[in-house]
C-alpha positions as a printed Julia matrix, in Angstrom:
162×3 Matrix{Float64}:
 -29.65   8.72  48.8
 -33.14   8.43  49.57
 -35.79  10.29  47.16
 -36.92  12.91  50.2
 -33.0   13.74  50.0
 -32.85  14.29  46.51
 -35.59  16.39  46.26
 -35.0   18.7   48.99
 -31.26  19.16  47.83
 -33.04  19.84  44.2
 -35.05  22.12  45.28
 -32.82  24.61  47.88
 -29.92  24.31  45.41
 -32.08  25.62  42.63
 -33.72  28.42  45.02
 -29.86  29.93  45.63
 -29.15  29.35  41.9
 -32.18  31.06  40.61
 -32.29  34.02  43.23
 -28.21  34.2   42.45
 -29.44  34.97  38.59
 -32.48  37.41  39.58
 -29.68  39.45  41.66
 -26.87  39.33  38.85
 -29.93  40.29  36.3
 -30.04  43.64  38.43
 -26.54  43.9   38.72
 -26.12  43.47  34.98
 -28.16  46.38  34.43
 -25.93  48.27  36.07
 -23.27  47.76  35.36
 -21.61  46.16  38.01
 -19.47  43.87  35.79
 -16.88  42.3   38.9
 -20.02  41.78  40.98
 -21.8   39.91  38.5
 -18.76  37.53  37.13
 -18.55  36.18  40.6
 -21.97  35.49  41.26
 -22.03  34.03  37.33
 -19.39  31.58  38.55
 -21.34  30.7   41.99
 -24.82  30.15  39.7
 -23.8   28.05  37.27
 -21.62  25.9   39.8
 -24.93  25.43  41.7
 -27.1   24.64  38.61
 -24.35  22.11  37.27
 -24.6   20.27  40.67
 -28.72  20.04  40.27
 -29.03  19.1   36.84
 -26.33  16.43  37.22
 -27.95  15.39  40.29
 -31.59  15.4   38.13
 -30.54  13.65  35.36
 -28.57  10.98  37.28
 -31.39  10.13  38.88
 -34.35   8.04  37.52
 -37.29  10.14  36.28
 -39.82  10.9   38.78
 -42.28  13.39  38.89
 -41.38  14.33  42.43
 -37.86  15.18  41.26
 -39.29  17.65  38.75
 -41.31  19.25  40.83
 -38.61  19.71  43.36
 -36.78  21.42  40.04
 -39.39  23.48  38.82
 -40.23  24.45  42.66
 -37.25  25.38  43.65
 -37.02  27.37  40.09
 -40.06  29.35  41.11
 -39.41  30.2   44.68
 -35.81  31.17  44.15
 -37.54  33.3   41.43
 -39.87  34.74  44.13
 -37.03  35.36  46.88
 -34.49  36.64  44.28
 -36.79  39.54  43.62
 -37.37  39.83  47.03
 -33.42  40.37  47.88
 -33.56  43.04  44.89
 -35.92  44.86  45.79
 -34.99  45.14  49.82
 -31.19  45.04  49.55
 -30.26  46.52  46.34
 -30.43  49.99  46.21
 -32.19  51.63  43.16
 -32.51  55.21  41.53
 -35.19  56.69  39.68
 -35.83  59.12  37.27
 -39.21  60.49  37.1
 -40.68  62.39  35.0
 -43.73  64.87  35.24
 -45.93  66.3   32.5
 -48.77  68.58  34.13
 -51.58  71.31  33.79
 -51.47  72.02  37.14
 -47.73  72.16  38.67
 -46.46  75.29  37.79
 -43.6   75.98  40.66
 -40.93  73.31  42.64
 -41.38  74.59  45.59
 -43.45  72.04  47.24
 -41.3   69.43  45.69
 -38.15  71.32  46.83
 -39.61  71.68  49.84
 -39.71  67.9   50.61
 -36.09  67.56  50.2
 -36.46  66.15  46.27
 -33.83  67.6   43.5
 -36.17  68.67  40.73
 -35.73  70.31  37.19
 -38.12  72.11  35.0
 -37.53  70.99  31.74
 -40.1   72.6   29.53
 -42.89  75.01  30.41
 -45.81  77.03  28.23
 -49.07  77.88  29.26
 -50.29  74.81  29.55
 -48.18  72.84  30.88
 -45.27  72.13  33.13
 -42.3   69.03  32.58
 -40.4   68.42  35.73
 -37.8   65.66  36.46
 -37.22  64.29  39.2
 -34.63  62.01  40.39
 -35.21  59.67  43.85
 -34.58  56.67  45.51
 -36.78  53.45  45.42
 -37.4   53.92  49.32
 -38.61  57.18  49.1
 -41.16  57.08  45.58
 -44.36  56.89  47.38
 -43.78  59.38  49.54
 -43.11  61.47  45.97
 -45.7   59.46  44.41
 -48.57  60.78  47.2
 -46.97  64.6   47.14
 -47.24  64.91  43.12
 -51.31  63.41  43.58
 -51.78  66.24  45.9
 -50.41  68.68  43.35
 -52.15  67.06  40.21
 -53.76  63.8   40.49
 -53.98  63.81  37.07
 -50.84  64.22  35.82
 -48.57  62.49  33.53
 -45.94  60.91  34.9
 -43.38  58.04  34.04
 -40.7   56.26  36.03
 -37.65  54.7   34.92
 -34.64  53.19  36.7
 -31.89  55.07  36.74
 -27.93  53.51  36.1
 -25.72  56.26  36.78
 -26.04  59.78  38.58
 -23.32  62.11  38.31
 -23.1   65.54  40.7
 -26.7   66.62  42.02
 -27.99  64.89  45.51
 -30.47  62.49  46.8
């Protein structure tokens, strides 16, 4: 096989293997323990194939760049795939001086909870989809650009809507 050969098979092979581990990362997270034993078995069959490949042929620096390339951009598109294709919940919560009512919220089709509220301030959460955060993002700056608010991602949701 010429060297060209080697080191574009290098470095596609390791851009599926590595995006196949960024998506079973996510998976892993939650949950998703069928989905992420096959694409286990599909990754490391991939990587065997490189690194056998890589260390079977003689050291060259354009063969480990092709591996380390191929590393990184599978790295790069993995996330990509996540983030487009993968769909993701989040829990979001709100701690502010200035919200004092759901409505608005409400209003834009979000579920919302108070959970705590004095005189000074208000605790909301909020649970949404990754598609539609900014749009919840922008509405809570109109309502308090200067509230607190976190965001985590959320496994499971059981009963309520999105």
């Amino acid at each position: 096989m010429t060297l060209l050969f080697i080191c574009l098979k290098i470095f596609f092979a390791r851009i599926l293997d590595v995006s196949l581990n960024t998506i079973r990362t996510t998976f892993v997270l939650r949950g998703k323990t069928f989905i992420v034993a096959i694409i286990a078995f599909l990754e490391i069959t991939i990587w065997f194939l490189v690194a056998r490949t890589a260390l079977n042929t003689e050291l060259n620096i354009f063969i480990v760049l092709s591996y380390s390339g191929g590393y990184t951009t599978g790295t790069i598109i993995g996330t990509i795939i996540t983030d487009k294709f993968i769909k993701t919940n989040l829990e979001i919560i709100v701690i502010s001086t200035k919200i004092k009512t759901t409505k608005k919220i409400k209003d834009s089709d979000f579920g919302v909870s108070i959970l705590n509220k004095d005189a000074n301030k208000t605790m909301l959460l909020i649970e949404t989809n990754k598609k539609r955060l900014s749009e919840l993002t922008n509405l809570l700056n109109k309502l308090d650009n200067t509230a607190f608010i976190t965001i985590k991602e959320t496994r499971t949701i059981i009963n309520g809507y999105m």
